[in-house]
C-alpha positions as CSV (number, residue, x, y, z in Angstrom):
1,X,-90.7,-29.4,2.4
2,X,-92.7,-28.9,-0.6
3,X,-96.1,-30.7,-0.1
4,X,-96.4,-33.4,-2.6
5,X,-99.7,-34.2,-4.2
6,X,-99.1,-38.1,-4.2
7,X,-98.6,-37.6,-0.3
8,X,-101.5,-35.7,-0.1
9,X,-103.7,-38.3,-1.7
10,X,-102.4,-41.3,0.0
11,X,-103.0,-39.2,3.2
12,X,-106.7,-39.0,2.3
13,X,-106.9,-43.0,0.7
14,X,-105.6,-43.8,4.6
15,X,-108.0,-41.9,6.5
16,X,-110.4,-40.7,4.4
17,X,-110.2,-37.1,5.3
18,X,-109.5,-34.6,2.5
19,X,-105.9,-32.7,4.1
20,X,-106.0,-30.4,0.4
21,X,-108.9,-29.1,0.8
22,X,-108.3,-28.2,5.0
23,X,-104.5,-26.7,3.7
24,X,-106.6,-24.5,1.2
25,X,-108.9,-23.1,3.1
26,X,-105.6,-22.2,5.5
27,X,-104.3,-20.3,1.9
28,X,-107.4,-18.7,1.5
29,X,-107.9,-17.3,5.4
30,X,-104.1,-16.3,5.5
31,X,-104.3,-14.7,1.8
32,X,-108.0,-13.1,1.5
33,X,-109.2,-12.1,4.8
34,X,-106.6,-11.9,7.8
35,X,-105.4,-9.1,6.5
36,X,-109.2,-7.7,7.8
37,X,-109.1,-9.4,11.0
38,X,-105.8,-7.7,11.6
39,X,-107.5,-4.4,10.5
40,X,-110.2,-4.7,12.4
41,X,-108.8,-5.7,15.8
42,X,-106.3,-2.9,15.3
43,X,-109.0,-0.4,14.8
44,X,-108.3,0.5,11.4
45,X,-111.8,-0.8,10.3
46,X,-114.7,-0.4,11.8
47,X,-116.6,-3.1,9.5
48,X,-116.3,-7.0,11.8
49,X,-115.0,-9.6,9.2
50,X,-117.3,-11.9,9.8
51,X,-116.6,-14.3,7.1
52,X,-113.0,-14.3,7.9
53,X,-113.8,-15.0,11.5
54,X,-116.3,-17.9,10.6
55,X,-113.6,-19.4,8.7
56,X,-111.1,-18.9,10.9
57,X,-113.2,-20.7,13.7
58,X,-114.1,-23.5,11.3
59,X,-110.4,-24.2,10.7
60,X,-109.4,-24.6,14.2
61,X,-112.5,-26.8,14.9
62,X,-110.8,-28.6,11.7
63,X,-107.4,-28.5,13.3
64,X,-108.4,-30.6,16.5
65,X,-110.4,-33.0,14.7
66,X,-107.3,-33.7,12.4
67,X,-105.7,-33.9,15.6
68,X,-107.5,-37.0,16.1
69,X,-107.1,-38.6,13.2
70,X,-103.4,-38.9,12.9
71,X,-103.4,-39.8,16.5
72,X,-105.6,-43.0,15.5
73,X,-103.4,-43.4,12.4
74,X,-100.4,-42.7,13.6
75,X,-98.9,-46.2,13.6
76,X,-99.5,-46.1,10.1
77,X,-97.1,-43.3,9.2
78,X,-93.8,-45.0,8.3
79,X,-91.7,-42.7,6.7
80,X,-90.0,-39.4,7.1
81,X,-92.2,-38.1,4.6
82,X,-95.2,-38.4,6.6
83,X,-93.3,-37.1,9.4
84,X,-92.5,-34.0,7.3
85,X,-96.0,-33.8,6.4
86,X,-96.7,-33.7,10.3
87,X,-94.7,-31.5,11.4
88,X,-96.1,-29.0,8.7
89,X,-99.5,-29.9,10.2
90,X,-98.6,-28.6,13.4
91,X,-97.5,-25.6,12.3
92,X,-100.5,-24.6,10.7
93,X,-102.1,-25.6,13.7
94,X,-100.3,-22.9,15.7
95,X,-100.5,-20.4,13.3
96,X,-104.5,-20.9,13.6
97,X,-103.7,-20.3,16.9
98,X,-101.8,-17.0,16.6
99,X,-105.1,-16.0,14.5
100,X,-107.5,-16.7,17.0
101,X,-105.5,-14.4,19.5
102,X,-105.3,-11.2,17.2
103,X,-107.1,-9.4,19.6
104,X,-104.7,-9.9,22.1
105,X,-102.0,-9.4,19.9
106,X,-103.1,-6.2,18.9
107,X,-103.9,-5.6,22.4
108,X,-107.1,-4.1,22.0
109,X,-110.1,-4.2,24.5
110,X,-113.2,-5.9,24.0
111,X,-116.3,-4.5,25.4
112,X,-119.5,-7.0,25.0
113,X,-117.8,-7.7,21.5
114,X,-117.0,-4.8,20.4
115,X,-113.5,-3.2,19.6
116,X,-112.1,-0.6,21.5
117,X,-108.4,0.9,20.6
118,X,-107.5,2.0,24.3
119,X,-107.6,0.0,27.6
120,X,-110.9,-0.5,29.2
121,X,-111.8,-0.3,33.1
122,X,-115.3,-1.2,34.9
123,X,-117.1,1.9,36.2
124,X,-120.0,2.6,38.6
125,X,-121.8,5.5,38.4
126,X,-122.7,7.0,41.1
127,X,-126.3,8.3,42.6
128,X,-127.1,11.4,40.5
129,X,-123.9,11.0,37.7
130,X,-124.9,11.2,34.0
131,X,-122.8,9.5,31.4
132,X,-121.5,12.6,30.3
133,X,-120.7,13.7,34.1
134,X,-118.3,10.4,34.0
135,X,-116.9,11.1,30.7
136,X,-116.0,14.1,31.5
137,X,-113.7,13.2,34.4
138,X,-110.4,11.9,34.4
139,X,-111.3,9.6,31.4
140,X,-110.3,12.2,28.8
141,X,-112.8,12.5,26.6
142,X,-113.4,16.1,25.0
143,X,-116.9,15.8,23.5
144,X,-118.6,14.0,26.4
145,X,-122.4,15.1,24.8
146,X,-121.6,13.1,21.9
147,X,-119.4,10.4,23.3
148,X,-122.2,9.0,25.8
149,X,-124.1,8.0,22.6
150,X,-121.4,5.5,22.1
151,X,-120.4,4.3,25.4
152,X,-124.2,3.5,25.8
153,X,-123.9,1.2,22.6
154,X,-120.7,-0.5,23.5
155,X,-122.6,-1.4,26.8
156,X,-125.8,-2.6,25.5
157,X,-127.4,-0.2,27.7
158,X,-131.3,0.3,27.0
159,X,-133.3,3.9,28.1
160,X,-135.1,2.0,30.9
161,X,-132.0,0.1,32.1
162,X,-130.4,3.8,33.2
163,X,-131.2,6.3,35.6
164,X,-129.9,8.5,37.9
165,X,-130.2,6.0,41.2
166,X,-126.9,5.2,40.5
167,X,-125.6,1.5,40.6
168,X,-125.6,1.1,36.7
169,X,-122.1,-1.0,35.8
170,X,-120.3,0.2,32.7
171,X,-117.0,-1.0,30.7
172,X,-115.7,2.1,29.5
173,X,-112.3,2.8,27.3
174,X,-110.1,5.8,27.8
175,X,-110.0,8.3,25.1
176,X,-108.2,11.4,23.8
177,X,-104.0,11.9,25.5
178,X,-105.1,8.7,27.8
179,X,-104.7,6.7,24.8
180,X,-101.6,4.4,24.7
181,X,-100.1,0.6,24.1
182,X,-98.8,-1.5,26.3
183,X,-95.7,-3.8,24.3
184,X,-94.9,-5.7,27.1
185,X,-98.4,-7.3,27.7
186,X,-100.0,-9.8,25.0
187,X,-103.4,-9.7,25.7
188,X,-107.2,-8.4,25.8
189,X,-106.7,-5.3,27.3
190,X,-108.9,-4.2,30.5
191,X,-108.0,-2.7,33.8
192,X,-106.4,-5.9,35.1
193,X,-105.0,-7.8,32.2
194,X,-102.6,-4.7,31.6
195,X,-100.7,-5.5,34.9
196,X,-99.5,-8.7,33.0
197,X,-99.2,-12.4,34.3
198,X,-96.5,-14.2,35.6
199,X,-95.5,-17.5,37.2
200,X,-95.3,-16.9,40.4
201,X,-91.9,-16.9,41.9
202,X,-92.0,-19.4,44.9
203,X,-92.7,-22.2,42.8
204,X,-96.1,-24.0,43.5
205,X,-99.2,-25.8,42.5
206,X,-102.6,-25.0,42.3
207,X,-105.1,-26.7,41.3
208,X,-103.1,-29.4,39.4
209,X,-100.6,-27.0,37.8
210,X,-98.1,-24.6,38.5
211,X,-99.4,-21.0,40.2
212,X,-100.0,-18.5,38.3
213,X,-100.0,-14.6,39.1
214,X,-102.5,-12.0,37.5
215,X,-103.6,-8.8,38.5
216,X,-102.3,-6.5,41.2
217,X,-99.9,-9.7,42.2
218,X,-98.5,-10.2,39.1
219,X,-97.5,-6.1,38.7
220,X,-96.4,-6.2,42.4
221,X,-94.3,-9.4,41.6
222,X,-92.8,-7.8,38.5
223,X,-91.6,-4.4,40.6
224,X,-90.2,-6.1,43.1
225,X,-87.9,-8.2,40.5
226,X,-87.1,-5.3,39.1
227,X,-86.1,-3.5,42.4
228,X,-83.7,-6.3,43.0
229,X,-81.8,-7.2,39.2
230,X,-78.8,-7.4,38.5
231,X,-76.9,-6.5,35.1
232,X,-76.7,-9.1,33.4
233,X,-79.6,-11.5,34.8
234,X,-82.5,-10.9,31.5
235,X,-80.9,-12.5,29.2
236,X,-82.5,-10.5,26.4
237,X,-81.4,-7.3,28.0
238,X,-78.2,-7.7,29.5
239,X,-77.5,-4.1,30.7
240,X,-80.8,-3.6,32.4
241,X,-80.4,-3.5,36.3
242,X,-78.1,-2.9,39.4
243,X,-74.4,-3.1,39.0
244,X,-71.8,-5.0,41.0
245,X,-70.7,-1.4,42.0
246,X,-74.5,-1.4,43.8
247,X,-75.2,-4.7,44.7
248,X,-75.8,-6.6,47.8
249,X,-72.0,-8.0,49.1
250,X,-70.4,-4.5,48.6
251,X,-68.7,-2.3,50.6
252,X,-71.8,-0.3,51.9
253,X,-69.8,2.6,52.3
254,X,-68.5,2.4,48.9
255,X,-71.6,2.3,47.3
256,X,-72.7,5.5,45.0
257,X,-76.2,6.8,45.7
258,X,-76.3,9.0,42.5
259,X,-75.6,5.4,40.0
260,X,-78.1,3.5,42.4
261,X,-80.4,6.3,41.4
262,X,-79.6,6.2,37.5
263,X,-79.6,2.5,37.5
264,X,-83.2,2.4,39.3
265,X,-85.0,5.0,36.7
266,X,-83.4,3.4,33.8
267,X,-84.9,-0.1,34.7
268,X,-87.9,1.1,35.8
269,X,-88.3,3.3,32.8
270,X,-87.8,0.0,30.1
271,X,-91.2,-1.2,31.5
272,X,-94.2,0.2,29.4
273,X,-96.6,-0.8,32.3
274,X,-95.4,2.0,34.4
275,X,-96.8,5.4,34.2
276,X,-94.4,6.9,36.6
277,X,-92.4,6.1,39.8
278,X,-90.9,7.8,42.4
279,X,-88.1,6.5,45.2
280,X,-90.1,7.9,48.3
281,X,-87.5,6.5,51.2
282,X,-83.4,5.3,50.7
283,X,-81.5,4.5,53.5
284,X,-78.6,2.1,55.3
285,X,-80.1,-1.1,57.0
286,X,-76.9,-3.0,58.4
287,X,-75.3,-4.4,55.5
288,X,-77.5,-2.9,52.8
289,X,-79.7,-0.6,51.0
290,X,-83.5,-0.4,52.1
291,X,-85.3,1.7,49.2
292,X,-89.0,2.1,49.3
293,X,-91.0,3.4,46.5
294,X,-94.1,4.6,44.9
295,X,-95.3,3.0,41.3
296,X,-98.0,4.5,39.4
297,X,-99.1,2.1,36.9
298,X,-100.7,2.6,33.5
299,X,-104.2,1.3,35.5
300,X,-103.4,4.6,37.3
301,X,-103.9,2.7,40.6
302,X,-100.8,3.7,42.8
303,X,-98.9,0.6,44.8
304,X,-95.7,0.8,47.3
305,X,-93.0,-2.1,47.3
306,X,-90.5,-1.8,49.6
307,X,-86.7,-4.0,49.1
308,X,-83.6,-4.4,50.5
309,X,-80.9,-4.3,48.1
């Protein structure tokens, strides 16, 4: 529908709000400075848009108090036209939305607001452990004299508020090969978050709403269904999974080991959030297949899940 000007002004005569000049500012934010945003959340500019962001924000503060309006008008809106002209409202509505989420999005980590490119995890130092000591651990970065300069900016972190007592809290991102993206996973991305979130799978309700897994639970949640699928079961990917040749209600002794095997790695190996796996224990349990295994997750924290299949 091609927004008509008469529309437009009878939209403002009813309610006395002016909808042209909230729809340009949209125009102007999507045209002139998202591209920036996008930029800078992807780490392809280091300078923050702040306009662009101030806008942004004063557009979705705009959003829900045009939310309000039509809901007092409503009654008032008589024709398909207007109900054209709503719909088109709520789109821009959620595409403000998608905006507002570019960080996670472009699944970047935020550390006391600023941007970093790879995942970040809270770190203690220990009693006696310079900056440059923890850098130059497992956290691969290759210049740790010059790389504490930064870490100590991202954290805020004054000349009297470190020492080597120990105790001192920081968010730090890996660096160097440690660098990687996580497509399965929309969101700010920190040691937990990259695990993912899920609904969990016995249905039930917490406070006032349906429960919801994060954390270790959600990534445990997510091995163990894909321990246990079938072909066919994701919808999007039909041919990830077990096969009927594998699956529970066979001839145990006419199951393959070797497919089981190929059918596990392939599966598991679909799912960015891994880092590696390994099947640690297979054997016959009555009438099926108990496999037990190791899963090394991008968090590089190491869990074991155990199924029946």
């Amino acid at each position: 529908m091609a927004l008509n000007n008469d529309l437009l002004q009878d939209f403002k005569r009813m309610t006395r709000y002016d909808l042209e000049l909230y729809l340009l500012g949209v125009e102007e934010l999507s045209r002139r400075y998202y591209p920036g945003i996008v930029a800078y959340y992807r780490g392809r500019d280091n300078r923050v848009p702040s306009l662009g962001l101030k806008l942004l924000d004063s557009l979705v503060d705009e959003s829900k108090r045009l939310d309000y309006i039509i809901g007092v008008n409503v009654s008032r809106f008589e024709t398909t036209d207007w109900w054209d002209l709503l719909e088109i409202l709520e789109d821009v509505k959620t595409k403000l939305r998608t905006m507002q989420n570019t960080p996670k999005w472009a699944r970047t980590s935020l550390i006391r607001a600023k941007i970093a490119i790879n995942p970040s995890s809270e770190v203690q130092l220990s009693q006696g452990q310079t900056i440059e000591r923890l850098l130059g651990g497992n956290l691969g970065y290759k210049n740790e004299h010059q790389d504490w300069y930064d870490i100590a900016i991202h954290n805020d972190l004054r000349e009297e508020d470190y020492s080597l007592n120990g105790g001192d809290q920081l968010t730090v991102a890996a660096s160097g090969g440690f660098a990687f993206t996580i497509n399965s996973i929309v969101d700010i991305m920190d040691r937990e978050t990259m695990k993912g979130k899920d609904i969990d799978r016995k249905i039930t309700w917490e406070n006032d709403d349906i429960k919801v897994l994060s954390g270790d639970d959600a990534f445990i949640q997510d091995m163990e269904i894909l321990a246990t699928l079938r072909k066919g079961d994701n919808p999007e990917f039909i041919s990830n999974g077990l096969s009927k040749e594998v699956a529970v209600g066979q001839n145990i002794n006419s199951i393959s080991y070797p497919l089981l095997m190929r059918q596990i790695n392939e599966t598991f190996r679909r799912d960015d959030s891994i880092d590696r796996f390994a099947v640690t224990k297979i054997e016959r349990v009555q009438d099926g297949v108990f496999i037990e295994m190791e899963i090394y997750a991008k968090s590089r924290e190491v869990f074991m899940i155990s199924k029946v299949l």
